[in-house]
Structure formats: C-alpha cells, structure tokens
C-alpha positions as a Python dict, from the first residue, in 0.01 Angstrom:
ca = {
    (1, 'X'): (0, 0, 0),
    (2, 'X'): (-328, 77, -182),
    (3, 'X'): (-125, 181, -478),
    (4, 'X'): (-72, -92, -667),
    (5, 'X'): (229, -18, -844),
    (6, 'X'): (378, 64, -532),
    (7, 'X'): (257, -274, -411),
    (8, 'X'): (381, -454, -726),
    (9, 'X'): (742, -268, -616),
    (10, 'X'): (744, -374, -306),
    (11, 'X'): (691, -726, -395),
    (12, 'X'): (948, -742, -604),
    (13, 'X'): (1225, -579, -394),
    (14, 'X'): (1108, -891, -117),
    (15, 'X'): (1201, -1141, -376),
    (16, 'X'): (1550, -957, -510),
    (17, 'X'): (1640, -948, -174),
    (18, 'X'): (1499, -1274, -32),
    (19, 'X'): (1324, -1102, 300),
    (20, 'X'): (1072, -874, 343),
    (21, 'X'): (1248, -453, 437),
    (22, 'X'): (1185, -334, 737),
    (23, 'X'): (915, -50, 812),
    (24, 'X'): (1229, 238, 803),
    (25, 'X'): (1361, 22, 436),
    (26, 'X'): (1043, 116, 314),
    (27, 'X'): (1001, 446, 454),
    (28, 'X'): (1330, 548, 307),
    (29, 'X'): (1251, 340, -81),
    (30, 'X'): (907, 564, -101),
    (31, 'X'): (1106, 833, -44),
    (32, 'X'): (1296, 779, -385),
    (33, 'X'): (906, 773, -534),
    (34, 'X'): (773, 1052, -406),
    (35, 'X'): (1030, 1255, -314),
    (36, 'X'): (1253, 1239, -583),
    (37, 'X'): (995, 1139, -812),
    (38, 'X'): (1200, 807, -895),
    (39, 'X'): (978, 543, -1119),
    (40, 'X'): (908, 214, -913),
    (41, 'X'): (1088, 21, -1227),
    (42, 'X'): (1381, 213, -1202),
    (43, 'X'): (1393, 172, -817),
    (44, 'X'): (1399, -238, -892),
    (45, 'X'): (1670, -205, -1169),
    (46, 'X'): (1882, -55, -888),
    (47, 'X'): (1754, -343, -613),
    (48, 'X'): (1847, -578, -893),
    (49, 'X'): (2186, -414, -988),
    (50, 'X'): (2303, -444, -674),
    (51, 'X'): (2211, -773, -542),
    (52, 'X'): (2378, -955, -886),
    (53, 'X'): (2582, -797, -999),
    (54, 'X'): (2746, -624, -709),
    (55, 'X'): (2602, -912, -465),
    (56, 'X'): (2520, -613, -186),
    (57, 'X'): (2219, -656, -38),
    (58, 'X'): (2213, -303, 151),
    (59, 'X'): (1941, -86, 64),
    (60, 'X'): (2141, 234, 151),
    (61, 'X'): (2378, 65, -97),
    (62, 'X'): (2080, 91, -370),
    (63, 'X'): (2018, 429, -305),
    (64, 'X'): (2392, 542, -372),
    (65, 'X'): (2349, 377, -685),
    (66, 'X'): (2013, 571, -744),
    (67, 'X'): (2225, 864, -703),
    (68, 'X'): (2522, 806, -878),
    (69, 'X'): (2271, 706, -1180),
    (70, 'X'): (2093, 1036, -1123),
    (71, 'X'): (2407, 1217, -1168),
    (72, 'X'): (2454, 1026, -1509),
    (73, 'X'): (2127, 1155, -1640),
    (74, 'X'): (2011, 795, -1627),
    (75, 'X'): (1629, 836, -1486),
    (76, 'X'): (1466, 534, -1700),
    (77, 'X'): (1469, 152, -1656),
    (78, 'X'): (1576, 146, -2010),
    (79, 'X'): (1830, 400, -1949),
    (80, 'X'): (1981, 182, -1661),
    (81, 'X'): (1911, -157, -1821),
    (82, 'X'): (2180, 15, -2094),
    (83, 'X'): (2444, 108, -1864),
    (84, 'X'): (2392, -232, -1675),
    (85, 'X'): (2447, -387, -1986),
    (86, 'X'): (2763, -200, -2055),
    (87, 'X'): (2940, -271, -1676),
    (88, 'X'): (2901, -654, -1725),
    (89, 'X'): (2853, -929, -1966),
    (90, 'X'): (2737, -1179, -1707),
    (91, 'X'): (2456, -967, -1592),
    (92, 'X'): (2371, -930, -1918),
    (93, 'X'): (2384, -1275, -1971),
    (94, 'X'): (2158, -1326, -1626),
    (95, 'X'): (1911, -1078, -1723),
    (96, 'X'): (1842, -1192, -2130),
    (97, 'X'): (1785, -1551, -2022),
    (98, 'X'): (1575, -1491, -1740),
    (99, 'X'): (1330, -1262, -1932),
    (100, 'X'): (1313, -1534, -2144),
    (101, 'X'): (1182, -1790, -1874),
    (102, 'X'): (958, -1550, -1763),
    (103, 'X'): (1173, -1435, -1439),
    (104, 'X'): (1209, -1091, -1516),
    (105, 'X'): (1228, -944, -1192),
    (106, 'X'): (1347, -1271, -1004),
    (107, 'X'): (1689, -1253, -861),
    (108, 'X'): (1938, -1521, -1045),
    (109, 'X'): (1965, -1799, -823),
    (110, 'X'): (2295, -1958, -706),
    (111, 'X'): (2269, -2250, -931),
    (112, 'X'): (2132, -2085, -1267),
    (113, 'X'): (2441, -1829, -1206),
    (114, 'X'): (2654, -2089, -1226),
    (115, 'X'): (2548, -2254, -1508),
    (116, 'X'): (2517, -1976, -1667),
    (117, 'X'): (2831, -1856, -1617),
    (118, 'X'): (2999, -2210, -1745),
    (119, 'X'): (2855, -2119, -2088),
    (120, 'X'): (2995, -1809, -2124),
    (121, 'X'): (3293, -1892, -1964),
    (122, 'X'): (3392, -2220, -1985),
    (123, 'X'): (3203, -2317, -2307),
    (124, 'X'): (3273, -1999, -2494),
    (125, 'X'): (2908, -1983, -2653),
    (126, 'X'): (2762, -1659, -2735),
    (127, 'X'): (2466, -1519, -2563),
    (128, 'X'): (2227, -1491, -2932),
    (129, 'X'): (2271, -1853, -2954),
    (130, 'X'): (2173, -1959, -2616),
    (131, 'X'): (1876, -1715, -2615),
    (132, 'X'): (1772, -1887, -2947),
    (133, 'X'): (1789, -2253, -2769),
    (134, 'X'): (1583, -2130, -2463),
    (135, 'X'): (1330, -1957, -2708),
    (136, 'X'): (1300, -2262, -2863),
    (137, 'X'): (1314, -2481, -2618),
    (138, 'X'): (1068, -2320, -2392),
    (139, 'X'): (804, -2398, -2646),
    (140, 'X'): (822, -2775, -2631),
    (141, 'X'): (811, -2744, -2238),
    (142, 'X'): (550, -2715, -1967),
    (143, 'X'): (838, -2683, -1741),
    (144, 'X'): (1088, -2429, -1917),
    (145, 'X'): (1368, -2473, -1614),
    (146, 'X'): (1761, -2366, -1632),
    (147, 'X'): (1857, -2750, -1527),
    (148, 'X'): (1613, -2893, -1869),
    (149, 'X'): (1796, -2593, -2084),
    (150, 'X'): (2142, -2715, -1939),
    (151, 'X'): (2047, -3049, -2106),
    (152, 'X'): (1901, -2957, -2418),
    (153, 'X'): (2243, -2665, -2425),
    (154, 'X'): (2514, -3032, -2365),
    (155, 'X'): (2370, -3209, -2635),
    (156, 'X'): (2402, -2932, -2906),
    (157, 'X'): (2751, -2944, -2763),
    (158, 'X'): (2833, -3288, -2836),
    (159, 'X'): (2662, -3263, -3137),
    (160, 'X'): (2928, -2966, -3240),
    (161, 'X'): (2602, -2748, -3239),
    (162, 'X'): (2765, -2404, -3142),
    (163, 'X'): (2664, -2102, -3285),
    (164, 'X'): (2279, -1964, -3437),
    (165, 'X'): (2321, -2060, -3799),
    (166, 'X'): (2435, -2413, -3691),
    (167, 'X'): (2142, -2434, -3496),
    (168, 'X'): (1867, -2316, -3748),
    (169, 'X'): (1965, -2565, -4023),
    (170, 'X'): (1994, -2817, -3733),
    (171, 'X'): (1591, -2737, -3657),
    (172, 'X'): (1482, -2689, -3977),
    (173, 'X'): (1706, -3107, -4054),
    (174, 'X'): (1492, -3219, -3795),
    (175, 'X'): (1189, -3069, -3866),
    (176, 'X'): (1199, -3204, -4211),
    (177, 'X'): (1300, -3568, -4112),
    (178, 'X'): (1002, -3526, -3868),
    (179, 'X'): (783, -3464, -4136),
    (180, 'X'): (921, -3727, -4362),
    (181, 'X'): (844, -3985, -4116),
    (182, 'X'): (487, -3872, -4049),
    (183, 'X'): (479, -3890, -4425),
    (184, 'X'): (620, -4213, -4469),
    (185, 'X'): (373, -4391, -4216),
    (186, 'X'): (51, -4240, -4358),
    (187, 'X'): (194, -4386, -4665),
    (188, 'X'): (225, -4741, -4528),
    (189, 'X'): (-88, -4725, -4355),
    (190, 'X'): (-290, -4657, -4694),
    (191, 'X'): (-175, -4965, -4813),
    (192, 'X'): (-256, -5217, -4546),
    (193, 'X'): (-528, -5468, -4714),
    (194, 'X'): (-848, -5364, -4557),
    (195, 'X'): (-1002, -5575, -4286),
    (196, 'X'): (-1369, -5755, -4333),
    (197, 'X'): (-1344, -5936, -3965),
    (198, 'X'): (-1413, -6282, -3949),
    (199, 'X'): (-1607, -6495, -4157),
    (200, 'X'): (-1904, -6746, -4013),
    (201, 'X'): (-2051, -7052, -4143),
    (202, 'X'): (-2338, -6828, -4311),
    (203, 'X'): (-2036, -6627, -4472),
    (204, 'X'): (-1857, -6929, -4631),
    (205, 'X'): (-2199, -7055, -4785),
    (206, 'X'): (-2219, -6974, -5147),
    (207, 'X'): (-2555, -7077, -5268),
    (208, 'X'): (-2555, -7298, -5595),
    (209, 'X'): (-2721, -7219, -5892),
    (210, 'X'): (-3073, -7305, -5968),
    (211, 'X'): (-3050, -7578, -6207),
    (212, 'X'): (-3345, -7770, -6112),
    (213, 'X'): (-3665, -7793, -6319),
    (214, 'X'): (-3971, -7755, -6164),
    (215, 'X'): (-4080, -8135, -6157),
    (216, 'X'): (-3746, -8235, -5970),
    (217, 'X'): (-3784, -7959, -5717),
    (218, 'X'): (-4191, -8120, -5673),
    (219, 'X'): (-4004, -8475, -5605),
    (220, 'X'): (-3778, -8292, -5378),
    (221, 'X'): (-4030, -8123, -5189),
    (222, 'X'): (-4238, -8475, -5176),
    (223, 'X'): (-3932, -8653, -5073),
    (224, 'X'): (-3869, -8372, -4692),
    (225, 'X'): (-4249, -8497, -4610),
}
C-alpha cells in the first residue's frame, strides 16, 4: 500500500463496488499486477465493466473478464475502453457523460442510469448532443449535477432543441441577444442628464451686477452704521 498507484487502484475498486474487498480480494487483484503484469487502469476498466454494464459485483467475475480480454489481445485501458464501447451503447453513454462531470472512475449511480437511459431511449437524442449540453452547461455551474443537466436537457426539449447544430445557433442567438442588451443599457445609461445634487440657499444666489458708483456705495456704507 506504499505504492501509490496501487493505492489509487484500490481506491477506486472500493467505490465501483461500494465496499471495501476483503484481505484474500486483494490478495488475488495484486496478483493480476504483479503476476500477470496487468496495468492497475486496466484492472478498473474490468471492475467497472462488470459492475455496469454486466451489474456483477464478483471479483472472480472481473478476473474472467481479465482473461477472456487477455485472450483478445486486449492488454490496454484504451484497448478495453474500445471493445466496451462496441458491446453497449448505454455504457457508452454512462461512461462519456461521466468523464465529463468529472466522475471518471465513479460507478453510475441508480438514478443518473436512469436518466440517462430515458434520453437515449425514450427521448431518442444522440449522445454528441448531450455531451455538448453538459460541456456547456458545466461551465455556468459550481454544481455540474445529472438532476441540473436533466433540467437544462427538458427545456431544449420543449424548445424543439434536439440535435448539435440546433443547439450551436441556439447559443450563439442567445449569446448575441445577451450582448445586445448589455449594449443597449450602456447606451441608455450615457444619456441620463448628469446629476449636480441639491442646490442650497448659497447656490440659488446669483450676485447682481455692480452698478453702483462709488459715492452711492459711501451713502450705503454710512447708512449700515
């Protein structure tokens, strides 16, 4: 456990399979590293194979699969990512979207499998359009969730917003009535009549002109004694 890719494995195998292995689990999974000189990534990509898309959670299961993948030639995480790709479109599906929200080696809860799988299904939308929308989407979000991209997915759907070229001129609409607006109120805001605050007696005195000649201003002066 000082390894730390061996570490890092380990970790993520506990949170495919939602409990920690047991000492003889282990024993047997660093077998597959050391003594068939298995990568730890490729070891996960089996974990993850087989909890979601074969929903077995059996870790003799995963090493069958090791095997029969060994047999195929297929000794790489991209290798297997490939042929995992080619034995279902759901998992697919599962796998694209969560790399996207950053769960890469997360297994695909319960709920996000089910919403997922009622816009492939159900709503017939294809997968480079909702990766587009979650790309998107995640960047005007702190908190990039599957239930806040199920919400932002329903309104393109009502809005007949189905496929990746309807949903690039719908950005780039919006985006330019966004800037229109900003434009728009700079504008009025430039014209306001500027503001002097209020005015005091002092302010509203306008001093006459000096018409007096010097002898009436001597009678005035005479006159305040």
């Amino acid at each position: 456990m000082k390894n730390a890719e061996i570490r890092d494995m380990f970790y993520s195998i506990d949170q495919i399979m939602r409990r920690q292995l047991t000492p003889n689990e282990r024993s047997e999974v660093l077998s597959w590293v050391f003594e068939f000189n298995l990568s730890p990534e490729l070891i996960i990509k089996a974990f993850l194979y087989s909890v979601e898309q074969k929903n077995v959670k059996n870790v003799n299961y995963v090493g069958a699969v090791l095997r029969s993948w060994y047999d195929q030639g297929v000794l790489s995480p991209e290798e297997a990512e490939e042929l995992m790709k080619s034995s279902g479109k759901a998992y697919t599906a599962y796998r694209k979207i969560y790399r996207l929200l950053g769960y890469s080696n997360r297994t695909v809860s319960g709920g996000d499998r089910e919403i997922i799988d009622r816009w492939i299904d159900r709503d017939q939308l294809d997968l480079d359009f909702l990766c587009e929308v979650i790309k998107e989407a995640s960047k005007r979000t702190s908190n990039a969730n599957m239930n806040y991209m199920d919400t932002v997915v329903k309104n393109l759907i009502e809005n007949k917003i189905d496929t990746v070229e309807k949903y690039k001129n719908y950005m780039a609409e919006r985006a330019s009535a966004k800037a229109s607006n900003a434009e728009s109120q700079s504008t009025s805001k430039s014209r306001e009549p500027v503001k002097t605050g209020s005015k005091n007696r002092f302010h509203e005195f306008e001093p006459k002109r000096d018409d007096y000649s010097p002898e009436d201003l001597e009678k005035l002066l005479r006159s305040k004694k």
